[in-house]
GUKE-766027 format. One record per residue (C-alpha): residue number from 1; residue in three letters; x, y, z. Coordinates in steps of 0.1 Angstrom, whole numbers. Last residue first. Layout:
% GUKE-766027
SITE  NUM  ALA  X  Y  Z
...
This chain:
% GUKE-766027
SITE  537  UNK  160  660  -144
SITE  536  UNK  179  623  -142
SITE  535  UNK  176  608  -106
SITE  534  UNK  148  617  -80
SITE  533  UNK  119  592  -74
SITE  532  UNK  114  566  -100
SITE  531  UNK  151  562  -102
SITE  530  UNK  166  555  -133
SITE  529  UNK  207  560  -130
SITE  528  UNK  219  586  -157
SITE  527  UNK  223  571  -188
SITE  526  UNK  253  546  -206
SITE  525  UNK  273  550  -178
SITE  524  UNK  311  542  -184
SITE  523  UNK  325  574  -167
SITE  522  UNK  303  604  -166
SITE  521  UNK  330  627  -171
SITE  520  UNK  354  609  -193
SITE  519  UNK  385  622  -188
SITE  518  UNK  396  596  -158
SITE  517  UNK  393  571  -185
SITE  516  UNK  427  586  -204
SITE  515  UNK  447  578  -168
SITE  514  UNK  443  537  -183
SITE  513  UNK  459  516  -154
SITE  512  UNK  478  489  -158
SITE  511  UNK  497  492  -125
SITE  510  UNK  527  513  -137
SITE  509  UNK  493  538  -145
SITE  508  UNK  477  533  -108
SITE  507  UNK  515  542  -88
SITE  506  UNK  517  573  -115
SITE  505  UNK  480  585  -105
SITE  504  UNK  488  582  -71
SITE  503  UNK  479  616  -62
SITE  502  UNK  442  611  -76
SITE  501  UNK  424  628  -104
SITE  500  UNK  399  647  -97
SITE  499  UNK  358  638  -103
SITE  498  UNK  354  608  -120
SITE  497  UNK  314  588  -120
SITE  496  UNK  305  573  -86
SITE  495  UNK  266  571  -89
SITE  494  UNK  241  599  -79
SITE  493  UNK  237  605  -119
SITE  492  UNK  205  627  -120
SITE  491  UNK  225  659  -139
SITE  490  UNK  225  682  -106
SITE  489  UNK  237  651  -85
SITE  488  UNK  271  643  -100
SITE  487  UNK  281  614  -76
SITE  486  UNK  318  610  -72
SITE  485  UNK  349  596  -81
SITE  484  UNK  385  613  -71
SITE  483  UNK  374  628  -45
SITE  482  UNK  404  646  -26
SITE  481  UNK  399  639  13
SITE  480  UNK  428  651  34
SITE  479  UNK  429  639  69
SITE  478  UNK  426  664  98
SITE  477  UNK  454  685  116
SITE  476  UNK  436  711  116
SITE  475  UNK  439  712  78
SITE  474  UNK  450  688  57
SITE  473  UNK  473  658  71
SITE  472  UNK  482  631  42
SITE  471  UNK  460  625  11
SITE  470  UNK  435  602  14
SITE  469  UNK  417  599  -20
SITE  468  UNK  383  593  -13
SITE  467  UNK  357  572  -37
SITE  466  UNK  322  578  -39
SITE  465  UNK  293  561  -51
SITE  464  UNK  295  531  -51
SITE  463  UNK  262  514  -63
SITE  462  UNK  233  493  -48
SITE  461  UNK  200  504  -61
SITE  460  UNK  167  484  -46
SITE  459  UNK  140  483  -70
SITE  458  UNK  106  505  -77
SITE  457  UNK  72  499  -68
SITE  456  UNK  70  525  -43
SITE  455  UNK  81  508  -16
SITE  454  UNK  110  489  -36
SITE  453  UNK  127  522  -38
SITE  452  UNK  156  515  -23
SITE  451  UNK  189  535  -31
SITE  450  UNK  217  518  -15
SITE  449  UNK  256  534  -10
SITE  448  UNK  290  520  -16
SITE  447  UNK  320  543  -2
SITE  446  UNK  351  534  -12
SITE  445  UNK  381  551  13
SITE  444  UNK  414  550  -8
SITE  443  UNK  446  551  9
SITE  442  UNK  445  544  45
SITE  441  UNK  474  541  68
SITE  440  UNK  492  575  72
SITE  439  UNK  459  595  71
SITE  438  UNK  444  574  98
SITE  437  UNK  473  570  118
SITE  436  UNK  475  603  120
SITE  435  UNK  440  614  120
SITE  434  UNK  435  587  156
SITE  433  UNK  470  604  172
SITE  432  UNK  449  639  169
SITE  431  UNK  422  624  185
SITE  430  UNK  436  606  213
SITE  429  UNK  443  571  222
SITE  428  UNK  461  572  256
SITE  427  UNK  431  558  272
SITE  426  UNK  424  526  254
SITE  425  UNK  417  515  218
SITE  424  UNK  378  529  222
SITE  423  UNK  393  563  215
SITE  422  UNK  401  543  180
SITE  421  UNK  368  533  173
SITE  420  UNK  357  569  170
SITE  419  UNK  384  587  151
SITE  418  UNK  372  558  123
SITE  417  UNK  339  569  126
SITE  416  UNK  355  607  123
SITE  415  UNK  375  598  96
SITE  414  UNK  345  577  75
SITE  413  UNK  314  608  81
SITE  412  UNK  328  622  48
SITE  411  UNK  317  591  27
SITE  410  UNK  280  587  46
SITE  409  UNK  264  560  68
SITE  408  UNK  294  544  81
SITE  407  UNK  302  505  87
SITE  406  UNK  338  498  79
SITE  405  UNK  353  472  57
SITE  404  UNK  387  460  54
SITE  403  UNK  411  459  30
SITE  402  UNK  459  454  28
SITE  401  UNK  476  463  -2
SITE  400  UNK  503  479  13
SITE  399  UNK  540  463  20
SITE  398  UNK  530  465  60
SITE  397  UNK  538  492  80
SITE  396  UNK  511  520  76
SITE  395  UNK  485  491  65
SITE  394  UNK  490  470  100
SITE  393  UNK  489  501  119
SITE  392  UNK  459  510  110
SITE  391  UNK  446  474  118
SITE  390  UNK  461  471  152
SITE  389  UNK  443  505  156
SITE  388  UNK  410  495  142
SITE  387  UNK  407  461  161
SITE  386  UNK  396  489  191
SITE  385  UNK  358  482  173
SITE  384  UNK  342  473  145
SITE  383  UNK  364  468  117
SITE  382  UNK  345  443  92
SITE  381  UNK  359  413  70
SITE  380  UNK  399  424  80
SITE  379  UNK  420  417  48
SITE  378  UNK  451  414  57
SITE  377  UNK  482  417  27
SITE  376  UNK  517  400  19
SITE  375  UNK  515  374  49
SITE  374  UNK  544  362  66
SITE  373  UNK  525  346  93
SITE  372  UNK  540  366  117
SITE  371  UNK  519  395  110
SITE  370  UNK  488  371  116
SITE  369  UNK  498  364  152
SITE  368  UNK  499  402  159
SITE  367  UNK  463  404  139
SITE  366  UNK  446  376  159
SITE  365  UNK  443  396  193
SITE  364  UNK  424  428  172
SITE  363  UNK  399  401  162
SITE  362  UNK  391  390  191
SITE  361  UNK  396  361  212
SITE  360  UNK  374  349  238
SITE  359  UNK  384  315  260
SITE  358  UNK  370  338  292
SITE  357  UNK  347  363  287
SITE  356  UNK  364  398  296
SITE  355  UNK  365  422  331
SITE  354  UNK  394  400  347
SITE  353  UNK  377  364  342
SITE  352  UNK  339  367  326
SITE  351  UNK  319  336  323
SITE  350  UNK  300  332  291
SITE  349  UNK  319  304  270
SITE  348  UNK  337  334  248
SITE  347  UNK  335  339  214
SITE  346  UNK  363  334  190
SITE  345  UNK  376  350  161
SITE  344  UNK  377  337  128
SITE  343  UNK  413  335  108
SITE  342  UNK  415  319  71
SITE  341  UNK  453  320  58
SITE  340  UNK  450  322  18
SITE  339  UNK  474  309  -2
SITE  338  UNK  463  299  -35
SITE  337  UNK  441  323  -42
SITE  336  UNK  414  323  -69
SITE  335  UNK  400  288  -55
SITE  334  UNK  365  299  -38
SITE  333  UNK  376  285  -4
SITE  332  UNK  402  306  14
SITE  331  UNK  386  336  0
SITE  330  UNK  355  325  22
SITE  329  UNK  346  363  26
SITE  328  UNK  316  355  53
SITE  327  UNK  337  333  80
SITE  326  UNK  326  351  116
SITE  325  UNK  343  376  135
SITE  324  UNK  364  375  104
SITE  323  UNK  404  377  99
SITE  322  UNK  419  372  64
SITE  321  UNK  452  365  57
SITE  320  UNK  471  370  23
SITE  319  UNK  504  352  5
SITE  318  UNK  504  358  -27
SITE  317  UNK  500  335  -53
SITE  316  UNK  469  344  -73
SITE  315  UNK  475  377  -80
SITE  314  UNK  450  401  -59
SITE  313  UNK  421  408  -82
SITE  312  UNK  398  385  -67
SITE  311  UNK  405  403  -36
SITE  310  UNK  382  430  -54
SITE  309  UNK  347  413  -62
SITE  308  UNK  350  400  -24
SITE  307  UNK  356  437  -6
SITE  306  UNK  327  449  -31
SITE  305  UNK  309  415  -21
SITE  304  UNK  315  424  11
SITE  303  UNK  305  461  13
SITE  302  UNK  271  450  -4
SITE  301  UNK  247  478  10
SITE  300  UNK  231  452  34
SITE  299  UNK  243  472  64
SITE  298  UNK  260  509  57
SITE  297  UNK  286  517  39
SITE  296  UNK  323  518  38
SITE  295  UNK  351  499  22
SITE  294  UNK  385  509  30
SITE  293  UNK  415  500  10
SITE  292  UNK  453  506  13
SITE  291  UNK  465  505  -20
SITE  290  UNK  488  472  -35
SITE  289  UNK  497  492  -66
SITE  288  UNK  476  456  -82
SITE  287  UNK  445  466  -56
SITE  286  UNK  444  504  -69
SITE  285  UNK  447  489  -106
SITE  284  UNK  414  469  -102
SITE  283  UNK  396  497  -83
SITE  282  UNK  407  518  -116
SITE  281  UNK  393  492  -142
SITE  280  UNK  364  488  -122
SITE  279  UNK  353  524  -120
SITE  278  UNK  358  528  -158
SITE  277  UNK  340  500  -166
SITE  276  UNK  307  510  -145
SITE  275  UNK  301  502  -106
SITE  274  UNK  275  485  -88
SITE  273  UNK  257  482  -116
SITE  272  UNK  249  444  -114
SITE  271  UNK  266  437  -148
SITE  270  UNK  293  456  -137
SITE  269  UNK  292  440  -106
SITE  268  UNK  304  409  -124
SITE  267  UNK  330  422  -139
SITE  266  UNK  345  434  -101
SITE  265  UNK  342  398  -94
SITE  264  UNK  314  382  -77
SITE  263  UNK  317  345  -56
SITE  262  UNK  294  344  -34
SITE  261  UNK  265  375  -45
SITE  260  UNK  237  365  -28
SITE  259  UNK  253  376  8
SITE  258  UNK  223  364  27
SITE  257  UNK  215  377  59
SITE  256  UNK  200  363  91
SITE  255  UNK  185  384  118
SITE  254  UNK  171  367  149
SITE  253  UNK  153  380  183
SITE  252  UNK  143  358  214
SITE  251  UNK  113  373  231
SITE  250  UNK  118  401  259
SITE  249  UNK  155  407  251
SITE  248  UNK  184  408  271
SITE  247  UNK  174  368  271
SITE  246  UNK  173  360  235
SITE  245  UNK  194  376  209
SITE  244  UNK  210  363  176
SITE  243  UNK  231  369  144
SITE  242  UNK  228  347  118
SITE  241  UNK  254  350  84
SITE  240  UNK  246  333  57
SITE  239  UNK  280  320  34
SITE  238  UNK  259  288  24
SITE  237  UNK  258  269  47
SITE  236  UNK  257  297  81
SITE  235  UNK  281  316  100
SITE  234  UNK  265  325  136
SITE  233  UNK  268  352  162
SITE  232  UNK  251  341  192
SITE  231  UNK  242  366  216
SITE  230  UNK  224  356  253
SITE  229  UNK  259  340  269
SITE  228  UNK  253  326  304
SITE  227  UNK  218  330  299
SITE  226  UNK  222  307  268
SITE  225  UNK  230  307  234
SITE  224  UNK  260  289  222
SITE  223  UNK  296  293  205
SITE  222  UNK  326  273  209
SITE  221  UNK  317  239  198
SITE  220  UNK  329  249  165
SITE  219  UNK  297  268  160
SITE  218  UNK  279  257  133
SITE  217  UNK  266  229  141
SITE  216  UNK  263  234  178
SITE  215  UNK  251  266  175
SITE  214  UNK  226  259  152
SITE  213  UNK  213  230  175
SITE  212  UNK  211  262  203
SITE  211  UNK  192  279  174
SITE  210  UNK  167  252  173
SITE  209  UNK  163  248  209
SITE  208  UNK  158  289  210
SITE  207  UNK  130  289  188
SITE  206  UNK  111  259  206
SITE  205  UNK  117  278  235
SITE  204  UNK  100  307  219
SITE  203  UNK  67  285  206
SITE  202  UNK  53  266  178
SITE  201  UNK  85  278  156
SITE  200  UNK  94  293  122
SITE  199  UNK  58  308  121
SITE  198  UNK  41  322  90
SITE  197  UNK  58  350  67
SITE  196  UNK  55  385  73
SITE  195  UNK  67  408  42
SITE  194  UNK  94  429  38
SITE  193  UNK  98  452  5
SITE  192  UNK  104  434  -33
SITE  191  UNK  140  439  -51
SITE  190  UNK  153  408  -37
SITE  189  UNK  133  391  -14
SITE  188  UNK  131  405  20
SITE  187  UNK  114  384  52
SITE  186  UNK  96  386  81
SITE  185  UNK  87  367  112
SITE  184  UNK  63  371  138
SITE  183  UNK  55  336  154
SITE  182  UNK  85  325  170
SITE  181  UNK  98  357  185
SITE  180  UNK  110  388  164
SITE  179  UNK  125  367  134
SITE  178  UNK  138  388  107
SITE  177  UNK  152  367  77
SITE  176  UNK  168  388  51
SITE  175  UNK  184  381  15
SITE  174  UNK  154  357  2
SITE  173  UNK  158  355  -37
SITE  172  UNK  181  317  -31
SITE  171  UNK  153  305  -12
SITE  170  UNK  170  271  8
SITE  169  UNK  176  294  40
SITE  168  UNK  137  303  37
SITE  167  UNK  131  262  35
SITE  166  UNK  152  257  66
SITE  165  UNK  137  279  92
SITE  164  UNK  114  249  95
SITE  163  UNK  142  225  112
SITE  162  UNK  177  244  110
SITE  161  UNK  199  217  98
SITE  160  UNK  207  181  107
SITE  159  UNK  183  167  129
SITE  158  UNK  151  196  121
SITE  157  UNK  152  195  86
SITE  156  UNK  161  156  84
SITE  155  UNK  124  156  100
SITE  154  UNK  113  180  72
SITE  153  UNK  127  163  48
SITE  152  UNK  117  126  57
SITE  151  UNK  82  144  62
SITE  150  UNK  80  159  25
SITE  149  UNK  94  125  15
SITE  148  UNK  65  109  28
SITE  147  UNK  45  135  13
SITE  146  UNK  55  128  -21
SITE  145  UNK  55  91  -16
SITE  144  UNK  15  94  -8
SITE  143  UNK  0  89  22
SITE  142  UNK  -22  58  28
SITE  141  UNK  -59  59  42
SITE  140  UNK  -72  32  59
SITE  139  UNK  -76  52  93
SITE  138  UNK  -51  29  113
SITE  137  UNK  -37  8  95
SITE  136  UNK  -25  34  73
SITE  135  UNK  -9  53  101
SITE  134  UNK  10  26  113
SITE  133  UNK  24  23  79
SITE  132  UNK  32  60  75
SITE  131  UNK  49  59  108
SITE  130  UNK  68  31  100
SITE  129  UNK  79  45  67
SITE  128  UNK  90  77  83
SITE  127  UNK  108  62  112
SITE  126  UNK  128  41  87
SITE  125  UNK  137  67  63
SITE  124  UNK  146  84  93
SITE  123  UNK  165  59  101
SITE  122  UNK  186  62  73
SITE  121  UNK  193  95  66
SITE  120  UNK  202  98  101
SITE  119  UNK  233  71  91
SITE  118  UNK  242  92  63
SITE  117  UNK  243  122  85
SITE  116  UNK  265  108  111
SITE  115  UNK  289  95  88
SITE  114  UNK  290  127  67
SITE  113  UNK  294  146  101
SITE  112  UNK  326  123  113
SITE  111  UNK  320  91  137
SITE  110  UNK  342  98  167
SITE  109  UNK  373  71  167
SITE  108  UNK  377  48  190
SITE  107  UNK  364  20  165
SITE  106  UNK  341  0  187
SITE  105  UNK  334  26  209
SITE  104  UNK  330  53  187
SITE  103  UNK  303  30  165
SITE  102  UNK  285  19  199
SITE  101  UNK  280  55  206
SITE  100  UNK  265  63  167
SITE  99  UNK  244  37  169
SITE  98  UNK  229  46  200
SITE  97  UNK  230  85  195
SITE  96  UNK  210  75  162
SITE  95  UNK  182  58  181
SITE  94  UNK  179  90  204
SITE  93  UNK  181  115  175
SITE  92  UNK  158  94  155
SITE  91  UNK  127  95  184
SITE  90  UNK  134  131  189
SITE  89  UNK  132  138  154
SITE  88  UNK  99  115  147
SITE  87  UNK  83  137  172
SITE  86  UNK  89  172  162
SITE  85  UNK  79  160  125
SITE  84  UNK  46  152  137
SITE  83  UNK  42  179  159
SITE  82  UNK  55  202  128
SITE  81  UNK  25  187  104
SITE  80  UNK  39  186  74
SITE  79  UNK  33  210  43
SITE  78  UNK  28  188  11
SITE  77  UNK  56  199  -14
SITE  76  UNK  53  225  -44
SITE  75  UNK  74  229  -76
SITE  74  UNK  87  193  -80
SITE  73  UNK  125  209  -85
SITE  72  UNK  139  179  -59
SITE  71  UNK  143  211  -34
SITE  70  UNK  110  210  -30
SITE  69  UNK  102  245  -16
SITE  68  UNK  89  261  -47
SITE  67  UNK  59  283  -36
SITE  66  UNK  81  303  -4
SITE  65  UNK  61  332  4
SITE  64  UNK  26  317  7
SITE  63  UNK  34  300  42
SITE  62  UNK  5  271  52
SITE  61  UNK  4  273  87
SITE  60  UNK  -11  244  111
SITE  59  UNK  -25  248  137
SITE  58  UNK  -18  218  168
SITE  57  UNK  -34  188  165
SITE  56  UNK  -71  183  177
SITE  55  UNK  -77  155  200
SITE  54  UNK  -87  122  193
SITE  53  UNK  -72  107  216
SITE  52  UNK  -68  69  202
SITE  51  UNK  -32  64  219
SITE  50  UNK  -22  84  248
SITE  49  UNK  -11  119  240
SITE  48  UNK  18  131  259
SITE  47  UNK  44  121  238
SITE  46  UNK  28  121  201
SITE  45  UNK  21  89  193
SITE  44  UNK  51  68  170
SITE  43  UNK  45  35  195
SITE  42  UNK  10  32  183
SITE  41  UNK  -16  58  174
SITE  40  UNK  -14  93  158
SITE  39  UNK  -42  116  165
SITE  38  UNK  -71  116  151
SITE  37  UNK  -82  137  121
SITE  36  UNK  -88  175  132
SITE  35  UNK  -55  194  112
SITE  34  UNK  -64  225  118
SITE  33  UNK  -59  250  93
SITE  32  UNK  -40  284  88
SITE  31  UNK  -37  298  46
SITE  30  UNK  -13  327  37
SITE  29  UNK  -26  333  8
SITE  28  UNK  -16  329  -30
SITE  27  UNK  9  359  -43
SITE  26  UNK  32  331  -54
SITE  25  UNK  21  296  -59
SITE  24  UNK  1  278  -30
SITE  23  UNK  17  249  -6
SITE  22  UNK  1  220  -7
SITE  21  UNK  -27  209  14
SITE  20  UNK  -20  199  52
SITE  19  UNK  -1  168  63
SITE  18  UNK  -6  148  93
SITE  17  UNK  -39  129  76
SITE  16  UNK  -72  140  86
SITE  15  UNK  -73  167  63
SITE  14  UNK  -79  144  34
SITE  13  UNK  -109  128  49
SITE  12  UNK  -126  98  42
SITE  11  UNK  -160  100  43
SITE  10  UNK  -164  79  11
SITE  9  UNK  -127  64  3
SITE  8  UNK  -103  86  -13
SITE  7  UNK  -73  68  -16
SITE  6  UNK  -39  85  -21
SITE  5  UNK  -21  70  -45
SITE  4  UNK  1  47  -37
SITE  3  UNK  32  49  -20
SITE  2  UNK  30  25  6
SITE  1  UNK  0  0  0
């Protein structure tokens, strides 16, 4: 009977089964049911529940925003019933720490994660098909395969990955997940404004559980989420970064985003518009002189695919080190450089020795062990803090060349930001010191900005559109900013099209670089950037 087609006896009914209808296409609504059959019977039952309750089963929500979650390409999948798929977990987590205990200690060795997986895989299969069977039996009414695999997924969901959060992580469009408490969540698309999405979770604790098994996947048994430590800061399959909240906080908060763009290169943001030809070419010759780079902006602008798009034109056998709070540049893994020395901080286990968690190590810690790495260049993912100074200094005594990225709202608001982080160095730090090292270290400040106009039916713009020459001390006693390219707002083009020409003209033109570009006033654009509010007059 497995397998076959669902059979639609006279007062048989479809909802009484532990899956609800199938997901609608795009636009469709967001549908909540009850699933009212009887409850599960036999040794699968949900805990609790003795067998032949009848009682209702929890609601179940039907999400609208994600039509194509079959990752098989079937277009739509039957929507499980989370109690359901709760249950069978627990029951295959216990069975596979047996299996997987007896396996260490016959072989001494710990099983590894494909093992563990393959071997979940399995009994799941097995939980699945027993559970179908029993179910069967019971009411006479035999799920199809499609919705056995729908519920193998969804229980491999919850074991192995991030349980009903899953399917958003699985929507290559999605670029935000906002989750304020199990049951309000939202998400961005690309180009298309937030929208609430049904429940990742039945209930908060259920929320944190899954994130605590997020932790432990993803954390290198380092990070977690608990009184003791209420942020978790997460690097997700994929390159998606999580960043969590729960106990400083009335409900437990998430934000997840998706860098979309992996693997870009500066041609590829050409064809994304984040900057033209001529902008490329020069940001191309600035990291060949082996410039001093900072990438600002604010979040979700695309600093690091900018940062990304340009290591990609480092030559392929230098020697470079990257430190992250958490892995989102993964130069060491996209196969452009050969030698790449990957560096993530680490978070502390929650108790506090001498004023600071104990095991942590920051950012600003690794940088002295990455200068004795021999390392041509450091790319820092994101300066947030006192790592600023040991970073400054890095690029005024290094061989150049070195990036980071630096969170500020507006190109001329960068020294002062900078100014900022470095008070936060320690108490001899003072402004003055901060411009110098500033204006000694940095080269070229990028700025990348984000036009979004998706609430008026438009698109979200992501474009650089400045770039700052640093030239040495100016006036009191303040770094120099020469633009070299710039927006031109009284023609419409708020894009980074040339301005002046830079002091290091000579260092960009041994570099490759064409000076003749420079002359073109509105750089590669073929038009003024389209905005339906602003832009060309």
């Amino acid at each position: 009977m497995r397998g076959s087609p669902l059979n639609q006896r006279p007062g048989a009914d479809p909802a009484a089964l532990p899956w609800s209808t199938p997901l609608p296409g795009p636009g469709g609504p967001v549908v909540t049911g009850r699933v009212t059959g009887p409850a599960p019977a036999g040794p699968l039952a949900s805990a609790g529940r003795p067998p032949g309750d009848h009682a209702a089963v929890g609601p179940t929500a039907v999400p609208s925003a994600l039509p194509a979650l079959d990752k098989r390409g079937a277009g739509t999948r039957p929507a499980v019933d989370p109690q359901v798929a709760r249950e069978l977990k627990r029951q295959v987590a216990a069975e596979l720490h047996q299996q997987l205990t007896k396996l260490s200690a016959g072989s001494g060795v710990e099983a590894d994660r494909a093992t563990r997986r393959q071997r979940g895989r399995a009994l799941i299969e097995e939980a699945v098909a027993r559970w179908s069977d029993a179910y069967a039996q019971t009411h006479g009414i035999p799920p199809t395969r499609e919705q056995d695999r729908a519920l193998a997924e969804a229980v491999f969901d919850l074991l192995f990955r991030a349980g009903r959060l899953q399917p958003y992580l699985d929507d290559p469009d999605i670029e935000n997940i906002l989750i304020n408490g199990c049951d309000d969540v939202w998400i961005s698309r690309v180009h298309q404004p937030l929208r609430q999405v049904p429940p990742v979770a039945d209930t908060d604790a259920e929320l944190v559980e899954l994130l605590q098994d997020l932790a432990r996947q993803h954390g290198g048994g380092e990070r977690s989420l608990s009184t003791a430590s209420p942020t978790l800061a997460l690097r997700l399959e994929g390159g998606m970064r999580l960043q969590a909240l729960t106990e400083v906080t009335p409900r437990p908060y998430v934000a997840i985003r998706r860098h979309r763009v992996a693997s870009a290169t500066l041609s590829d943001l050409i064809q994304l518009g984040t900057v033209d030809h001529t902008l490329a070419a020069f940001l191309a010759a600035a990291i060949r002189a082996r410039k001093n780079v900072m990438i600002t902006g604010t979040q979700g602008v695309g600093k690091t695919s900018l940062l990304r798009a340009m290591a990609a034109e480092i030559p392929p056998d230098e020697r470079i080190g990257t430190l992250e709070s958490e892995f989102e540049l993964w130069l060491h893994t996209l196969g452009h450089l050969r030698q790449v020395v990957p560096m993530e901080a680490r978070e502390g286990n929650g108790e506090r020795v001498d004023g600071r968690l104990a095991g942590e190590l920051t950012i600003g810690e690794l940088i002295p062990a990455a200068l004795r790495m021999t390392l041509s260049r450091i790319i820092v993912g994101e300066v947030r803090s006192g790592e600023v100074v040991p970073m400054l200094r890095v690029m005024t005594n290094g061989e150049g060349g070195s990036m980071c990225t630096l969170h500020a709202r507006g190109p001329h608001m960068v020294v002062d930001r900078i100014a900022e982080l470095c008070l936060e160095y320690g108490a001899h730090m003072t402004d003055s010191l901060a411009y110098r090292l500033t204006a000694n270290a940095i080269d070229l400040i990028v700025h990348v900005t984000m036009v979004d106009e998706t609430a008026v039916g438009g698109r979200r713009h992501r474009f650089v559109s400045h770039v700052l020459e640093v030239a040495g001390l100016g006036e009191h006693g303040r770094p120099a900013l020469n633009t070299v390219f710039g927006p031109r707002i009284d023609q419409g083009e708020p894009r980074a099209v040339p301005h002046t020409p830079p002091n290091c003209l000579d260092d960009l033109r041994r570099a490759g670089f064409d000076a003749s570009l420079l002359q073109a006033g509105y750089g590669s654009w073929a038009a003024p950037l389209q905005l339906r509010i602003g832009g060309a007059r």
